[in-house]
C-alpha positions in Angstrom: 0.0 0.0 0.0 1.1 3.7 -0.8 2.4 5.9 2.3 -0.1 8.3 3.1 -3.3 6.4 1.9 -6.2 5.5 4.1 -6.8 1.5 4.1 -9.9 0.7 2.3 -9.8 4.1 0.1 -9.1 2.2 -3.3 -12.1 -0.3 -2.2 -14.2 2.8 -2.1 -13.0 3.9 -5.1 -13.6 0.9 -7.2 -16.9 0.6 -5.6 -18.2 4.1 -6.9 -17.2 3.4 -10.0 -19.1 -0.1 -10.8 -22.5 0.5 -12.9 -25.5 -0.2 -10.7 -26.2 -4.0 -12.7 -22.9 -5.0 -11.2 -23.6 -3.9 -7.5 -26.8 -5.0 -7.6 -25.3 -8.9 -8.6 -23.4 -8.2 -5.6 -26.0 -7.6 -3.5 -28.0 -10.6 -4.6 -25.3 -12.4 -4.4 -24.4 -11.9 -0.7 -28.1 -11.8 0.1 -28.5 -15.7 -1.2 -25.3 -16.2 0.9 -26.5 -14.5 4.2 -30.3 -16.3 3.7 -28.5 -19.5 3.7 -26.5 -18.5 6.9 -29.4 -17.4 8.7 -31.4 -20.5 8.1 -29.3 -23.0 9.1 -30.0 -26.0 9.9 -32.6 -26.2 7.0 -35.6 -28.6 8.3 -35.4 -31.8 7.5 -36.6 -32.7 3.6 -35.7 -28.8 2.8 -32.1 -29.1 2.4 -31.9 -30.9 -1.4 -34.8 -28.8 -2.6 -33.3 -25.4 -0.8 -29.4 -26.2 -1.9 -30.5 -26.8 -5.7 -32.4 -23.8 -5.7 -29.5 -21.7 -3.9 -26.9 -23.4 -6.8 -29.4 -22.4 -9.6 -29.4 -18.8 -8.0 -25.8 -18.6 -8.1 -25.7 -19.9 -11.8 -27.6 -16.9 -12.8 -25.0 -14.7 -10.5 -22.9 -16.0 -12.6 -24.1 -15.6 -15.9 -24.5 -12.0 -14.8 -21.2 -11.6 -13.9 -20.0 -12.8 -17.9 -22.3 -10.6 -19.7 -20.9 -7.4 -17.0 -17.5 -9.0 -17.6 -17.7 -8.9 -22.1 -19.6 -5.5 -21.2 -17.1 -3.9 -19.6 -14.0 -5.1 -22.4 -12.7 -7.4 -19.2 -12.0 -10.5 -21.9 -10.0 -12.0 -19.4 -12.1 -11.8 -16.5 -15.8 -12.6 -18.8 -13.7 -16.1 -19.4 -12.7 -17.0 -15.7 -16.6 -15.5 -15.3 -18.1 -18.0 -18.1 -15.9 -21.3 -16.8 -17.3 -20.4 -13.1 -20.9 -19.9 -14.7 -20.0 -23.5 -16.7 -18.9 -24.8 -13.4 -21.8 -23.9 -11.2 -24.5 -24.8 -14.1 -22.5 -28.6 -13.9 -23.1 -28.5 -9.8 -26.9 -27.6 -10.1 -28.0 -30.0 -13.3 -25.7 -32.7 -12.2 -24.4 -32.9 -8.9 -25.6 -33.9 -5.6 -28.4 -31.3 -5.6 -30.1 -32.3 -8.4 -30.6 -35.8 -7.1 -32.9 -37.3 -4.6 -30.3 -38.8 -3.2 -28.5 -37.8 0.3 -27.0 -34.7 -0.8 -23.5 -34.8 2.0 -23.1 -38.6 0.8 -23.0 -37.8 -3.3 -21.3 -34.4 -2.6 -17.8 -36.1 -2.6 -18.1 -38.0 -5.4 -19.7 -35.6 -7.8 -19.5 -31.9 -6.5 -15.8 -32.1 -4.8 -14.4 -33.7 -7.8 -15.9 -30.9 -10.2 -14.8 -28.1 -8.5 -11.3 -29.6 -7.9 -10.9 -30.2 -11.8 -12.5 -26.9 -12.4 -10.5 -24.8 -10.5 -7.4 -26.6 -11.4 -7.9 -25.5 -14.8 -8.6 -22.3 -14.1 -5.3 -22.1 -12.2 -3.5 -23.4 -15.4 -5.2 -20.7 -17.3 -4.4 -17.9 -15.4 -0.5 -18.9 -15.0 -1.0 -19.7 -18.9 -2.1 -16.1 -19.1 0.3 -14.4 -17.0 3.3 -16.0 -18.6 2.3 -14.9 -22.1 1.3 -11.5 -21.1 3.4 -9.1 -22.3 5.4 -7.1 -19.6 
């Protein structure tokens, strides 16, 4: 950090300067987030129903966050946005919410194992990308 500036003045910053679509994403998003906080422990029967309908939520976060991304000329950022969207969209059509099956039990075997490939690419992309960056 620069001598003489106040912590948590560039946050500001930025923050003024994002259109109102992408802080209301935000907002959304961390509202989904906090809901799920402040309901736990779901009833019992909810939490399959309630998890698949939080994923599908943050799918369309997602998607939101690739068309703000291309919108805004941040290539780089719309393609680490889309692989997320790709990621999340996998969880809720395939994984262990979108079963009627025990959703902890099936979470290791479909859910951890999608993530861990996904972000390991995405990893690989962005060293990728910062290696052939010019400097």
């Amino acid at each position: 950090m620069s001598p003489g500036v106040e912590p948590g003045f560039r946050a500001r910053r930025i923050l003024r300067t994002l259109p109102l679509p992408v802080k209301a994403l935000a907002a959304t998003w961390l509202a989904f987030n906090v809901a799920l906080v402040l309901t736990y422990p779901l009833p019992r029967g909810w939490t399959q129903p309630v998890l698949h309908a939080w994923q599908g939520a943050m799918v369309l976060c997602a998607g939101a966050a690739v068309i703000a991304g291309w919108a805004r000329r941040r290539e780089r950022a719309a393609t680490i946005a889309l692989w997320l969207a790709g990621l999340e969209l996998i969880i809720a059509t395939a994984g262990p919410y979108a079963r009627n099956a025990n959703v902890f039990a099936a979470w290791r075997t479909v859910g951890a194992a999608v993530y861990a490939f996904g972000f390991l690419l995405l990893a690989v992309l962005q060293v990728f990308w910062r290696r052939s960056s010019p400097r």
